[in-house]
Each structure stands twice: as structure tokens, then as C-alpha cells.
C-alpha positions as CSV (number, residue, x, y, z in Angstrom):
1,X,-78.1,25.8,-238.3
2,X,-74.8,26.8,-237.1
3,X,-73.1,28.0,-233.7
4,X,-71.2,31.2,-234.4
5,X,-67.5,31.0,-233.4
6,X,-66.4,31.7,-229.8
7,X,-63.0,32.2,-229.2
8,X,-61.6,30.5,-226.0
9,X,-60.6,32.5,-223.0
10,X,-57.7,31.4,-223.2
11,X,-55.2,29.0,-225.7
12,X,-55.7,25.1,-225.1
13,X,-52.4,24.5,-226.4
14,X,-50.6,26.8,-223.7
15,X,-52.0,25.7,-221.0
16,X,-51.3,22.2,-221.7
17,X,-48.0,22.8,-222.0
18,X,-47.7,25.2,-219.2
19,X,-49.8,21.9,-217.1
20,X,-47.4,19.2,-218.2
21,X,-44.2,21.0,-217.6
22,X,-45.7,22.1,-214.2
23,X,-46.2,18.4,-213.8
24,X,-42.9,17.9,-214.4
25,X,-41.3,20.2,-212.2
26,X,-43.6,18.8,-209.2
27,X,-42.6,15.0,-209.9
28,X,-39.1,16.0,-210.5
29,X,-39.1,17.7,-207.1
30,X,-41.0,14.9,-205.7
31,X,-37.8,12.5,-206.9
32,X,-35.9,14.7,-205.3
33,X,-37.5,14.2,-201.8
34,X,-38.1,10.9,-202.3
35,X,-34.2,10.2,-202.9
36,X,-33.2,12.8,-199.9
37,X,-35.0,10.9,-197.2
38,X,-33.8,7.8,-198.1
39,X,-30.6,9.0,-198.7
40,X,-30.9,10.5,-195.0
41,X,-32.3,7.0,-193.7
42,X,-29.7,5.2,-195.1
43,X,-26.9,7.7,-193.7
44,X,-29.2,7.3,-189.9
45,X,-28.8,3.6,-190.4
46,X,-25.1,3.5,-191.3
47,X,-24.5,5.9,-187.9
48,X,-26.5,3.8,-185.8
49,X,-24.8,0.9,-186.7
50,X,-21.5,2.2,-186.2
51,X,-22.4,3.6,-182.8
52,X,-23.3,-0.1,-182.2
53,X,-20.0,-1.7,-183.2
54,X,-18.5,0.9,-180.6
55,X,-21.3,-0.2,-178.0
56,X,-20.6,-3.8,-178.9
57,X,-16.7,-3.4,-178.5
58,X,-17.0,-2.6,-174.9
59,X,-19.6,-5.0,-174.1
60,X,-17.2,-7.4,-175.3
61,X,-14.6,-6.1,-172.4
62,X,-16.6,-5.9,-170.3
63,X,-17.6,-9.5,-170.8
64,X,-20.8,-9.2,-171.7
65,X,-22.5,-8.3,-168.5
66,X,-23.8,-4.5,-168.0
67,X,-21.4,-4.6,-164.9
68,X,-18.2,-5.3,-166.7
69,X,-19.5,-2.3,-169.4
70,X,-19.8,-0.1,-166.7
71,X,-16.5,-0.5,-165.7
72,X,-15.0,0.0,-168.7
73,X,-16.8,2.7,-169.8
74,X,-15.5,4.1,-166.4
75,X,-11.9,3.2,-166.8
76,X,-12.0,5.0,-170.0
77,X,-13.5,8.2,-168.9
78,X,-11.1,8.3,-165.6
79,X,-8.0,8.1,-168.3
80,X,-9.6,10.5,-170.2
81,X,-10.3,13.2,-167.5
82,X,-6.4,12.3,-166.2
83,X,-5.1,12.6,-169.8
84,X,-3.2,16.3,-170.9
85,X,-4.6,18.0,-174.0
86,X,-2.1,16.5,-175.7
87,X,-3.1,12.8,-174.7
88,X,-6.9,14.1,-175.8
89,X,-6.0,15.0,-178.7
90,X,-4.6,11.6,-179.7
91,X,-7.2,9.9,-178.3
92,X,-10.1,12.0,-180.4
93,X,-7.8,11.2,-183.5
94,X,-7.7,7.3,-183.2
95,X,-11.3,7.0,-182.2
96,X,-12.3,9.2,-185.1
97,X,-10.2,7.1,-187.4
98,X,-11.8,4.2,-185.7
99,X,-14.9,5.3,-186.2
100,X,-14.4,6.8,-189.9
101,X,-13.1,3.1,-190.8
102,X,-15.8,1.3,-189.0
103,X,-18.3,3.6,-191.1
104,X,-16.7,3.2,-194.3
105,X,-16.7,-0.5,-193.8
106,X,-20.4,-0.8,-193.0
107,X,-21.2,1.5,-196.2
108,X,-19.2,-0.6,-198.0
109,X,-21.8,-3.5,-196.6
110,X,-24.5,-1.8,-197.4
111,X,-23.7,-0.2,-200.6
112,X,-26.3,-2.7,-202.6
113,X,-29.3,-0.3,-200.0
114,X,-27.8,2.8,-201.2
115,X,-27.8,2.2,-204.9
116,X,-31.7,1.0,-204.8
117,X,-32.2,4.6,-203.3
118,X,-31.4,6.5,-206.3
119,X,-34.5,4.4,-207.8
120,X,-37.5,5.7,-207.9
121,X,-40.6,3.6,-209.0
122,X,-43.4,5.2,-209.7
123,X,-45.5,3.1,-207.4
124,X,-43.2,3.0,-204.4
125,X,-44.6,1.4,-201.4
């Protein structure tokens, strides 16, 4: 006895491909994500840290008491108010530049964390 011959509904061959490049697509994408966020993490970090060289530099005038901080953070906000738009503008020049380098070094630090985020395992934890 035989079975008589049913056609499929549809082509097995097809949607296998159609499946595994859809697959594709979706892990591809999920790289993507995966690489974005720690790309952003590591940019968060790198900030932070440079906000904290800044913090640290005038806790170290102020000899490390929240007093002497304070009153340099004061003293520096008094000569800013003071200050013509000239003198401002100066001012938010250096401390960019200041901040730009301090950035640039602590990348630079940190450049072996950024390298392992383009890595994606496929078991990450």
C-alpha cells in the first residue's frame, strides 16, 4: 500500500532560508545593541571619571576638607559672575580644553575596555 502524494502548503526549502536569514538579521541587530550599550557604558564611565578628576582637583585646594571645597568652588564662581564676556569666554575655552585632555587621557587608559566591547561572545554574561 501506498500514500498518494500531498504537495506541501508551502516549500520547505524557502522557508528555511527565509528562517535562517531572519535569524540572521535578529542576531545581527542583537550585536548591534549589545555593542551600543556598552559602547554607551563605556562613554558614561569615561565622563564620570573625568567629572571626578575635576571634583578631585578642587578637593585638593581646598585641602581635602568639604570646607576648603566650598570655598573654592565659591571663589571660582564669584570670579566668574565678576568676569566680562570676554573673560567667560576664556575661561569656558581652557576648562573645555582641560576637560577634552583629561578625557582623552582616561580613554587612552581605558582603551584595552573599549576594544573588548566590539566582542561579542555568544554566551555573554
Amino acid at each position: 500500500m501506498s500514500t498518494p502524494f500531498r504537495p506541501l502548503a508551502r516549500p520547505l526549502g524557502r522557508s528555511l532560508m527565509r528562517h535562517s536569514a531572519t535569524a540572521r538579521r535578529k542576531k545581527a541587530a542583537q550585536d548591534l545593541l549589545v555593542i551600543a550599550l556598552r559602547l554607551s557604558g563605556w562613554l558614561a564611565t569615561s565622563a564620570l571619571a573625568t567629572l571626578g578628576i575635576a571634583t578631585l582637583f578642587f578637593l585638593v585646594l581646598g585641602g581635602f576638607t568639604l570646607d576648603g571645597l566650598m570655598l573654592q568652588l565659591d571663589n571660582l564662581a564669584s570670579r566668574f559672575v565678576a568676569a566680562d564676556a570676554s573673560r567667560r569666554g576664556q575661561f569656558a575655552a581652557i576648562s573645555f580644553g582641560v576637560m577634552l585632555t583629561g578625557f582623552v587621557l582616561i580613554a587612552f587608559f581605558r582603551r584595552a575596555s573599549l576594544i573588548s566591547a566590539f566582542f561579542v561572545a555568544g554566551d555573554d554574561q
